[in-house]
C-alpha positions in Angstrom: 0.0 0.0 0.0 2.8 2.1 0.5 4.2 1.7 -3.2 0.6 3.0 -4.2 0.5 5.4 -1.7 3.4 6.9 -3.5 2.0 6.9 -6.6 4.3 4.0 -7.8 1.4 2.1 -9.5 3.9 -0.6 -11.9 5.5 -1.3 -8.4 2.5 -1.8 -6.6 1.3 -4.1 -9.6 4.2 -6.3 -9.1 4.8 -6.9 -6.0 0.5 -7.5 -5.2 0.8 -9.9 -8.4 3.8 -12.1 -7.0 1.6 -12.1 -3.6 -1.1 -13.1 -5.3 1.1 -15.8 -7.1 2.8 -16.9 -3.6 -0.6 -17.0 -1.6 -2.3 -19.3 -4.5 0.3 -21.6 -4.7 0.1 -21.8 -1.0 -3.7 -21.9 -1.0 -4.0 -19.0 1.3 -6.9 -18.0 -0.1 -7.2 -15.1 2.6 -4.0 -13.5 1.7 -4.5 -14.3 -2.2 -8.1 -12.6 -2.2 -6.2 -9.9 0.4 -3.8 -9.4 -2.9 -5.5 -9.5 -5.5 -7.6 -6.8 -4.0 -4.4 -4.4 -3.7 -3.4 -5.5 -7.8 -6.9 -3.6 -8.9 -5.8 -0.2 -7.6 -2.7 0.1 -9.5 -4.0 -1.4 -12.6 -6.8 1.0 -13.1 -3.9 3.9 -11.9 -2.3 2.6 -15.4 -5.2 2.6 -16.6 -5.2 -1.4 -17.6 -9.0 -1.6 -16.5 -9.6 -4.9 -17.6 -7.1 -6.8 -15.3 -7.9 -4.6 -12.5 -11.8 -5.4 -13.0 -11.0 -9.6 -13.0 -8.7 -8.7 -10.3 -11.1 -7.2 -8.0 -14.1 -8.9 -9.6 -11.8 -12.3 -7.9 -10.8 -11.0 -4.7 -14.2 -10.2 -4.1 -15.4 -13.8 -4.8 -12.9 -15.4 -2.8 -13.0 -12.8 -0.1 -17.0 -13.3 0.7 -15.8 -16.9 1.8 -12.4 -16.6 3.1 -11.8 -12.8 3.8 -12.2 -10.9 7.4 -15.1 -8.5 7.7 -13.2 -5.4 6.7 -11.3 -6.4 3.8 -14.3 -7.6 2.7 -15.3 -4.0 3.1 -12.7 -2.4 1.2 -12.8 -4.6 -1.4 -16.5 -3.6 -2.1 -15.9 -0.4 -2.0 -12.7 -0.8 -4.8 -14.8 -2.9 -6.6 -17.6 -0.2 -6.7 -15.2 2.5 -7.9 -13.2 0.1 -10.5 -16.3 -1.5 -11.7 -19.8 0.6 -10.9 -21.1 -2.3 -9.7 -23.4 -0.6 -7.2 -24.8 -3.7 -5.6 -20.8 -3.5 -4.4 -21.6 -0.1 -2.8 -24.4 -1.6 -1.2 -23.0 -4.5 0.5 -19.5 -1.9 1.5 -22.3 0.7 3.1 -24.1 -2.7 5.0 -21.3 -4.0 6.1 -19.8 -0.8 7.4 -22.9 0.0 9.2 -23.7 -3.2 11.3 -20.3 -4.5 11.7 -18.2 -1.6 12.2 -20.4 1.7 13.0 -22.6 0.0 16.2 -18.8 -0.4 18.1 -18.4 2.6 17.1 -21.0 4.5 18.2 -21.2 2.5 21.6 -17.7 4.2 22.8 -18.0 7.6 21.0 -18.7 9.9 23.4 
């Protein structure tokens, strides 16, 4: 994240794609849905929209089964911005206010 964070998108690419690689070989499927979320977000920085849309289109799939509640999160909310896929928004805006925003709200004070 910090490769993207510094706008160093063909970085970022490579090093989530040989994640990606490692965790699939190693059937990880957390850490490969994990990676291939972080792959979409420098592909559609270079502007290769395709692979970023499979990319995050996957990660999604794997990550309803496999993936903690908040990646889950942020990779409907990528998806969403990569794709439009608003039923993506949806389930990010769910999931962020029954999972995340009730703790929340219980110690804001």
């Amino acid at each position: 994240m910090a490769l993207l964070s510094a706008g160093e998108y063909a970085k970022a690419l490579k090093t989530s794609e040989t994640a990606s690689e490692v965790a699939a070989r190693k059937n990880d499927f957390r850490l490969h849905g994990a990676a291939l979320r972080v792959q979409a977000a420098p592909g559609a920085g270079l502007g290769l929209k395709d692979a970023a849309r499979a990319a995050i289109e996957r990660a999604v799939s794997i990550l309803e089964t496999y993936g903690s509640p908040y990646i889950l999160l942020l990779s409907y909310e990528e998806s969403s911005r990569i794709t439009g896929n608003n039923q993506h928004a949806l389930c990010a805006h769910d999931l962020r206010s029954s999972v995340f925003w009730p703790s929340f709200a219980l110690t804001a004070k």
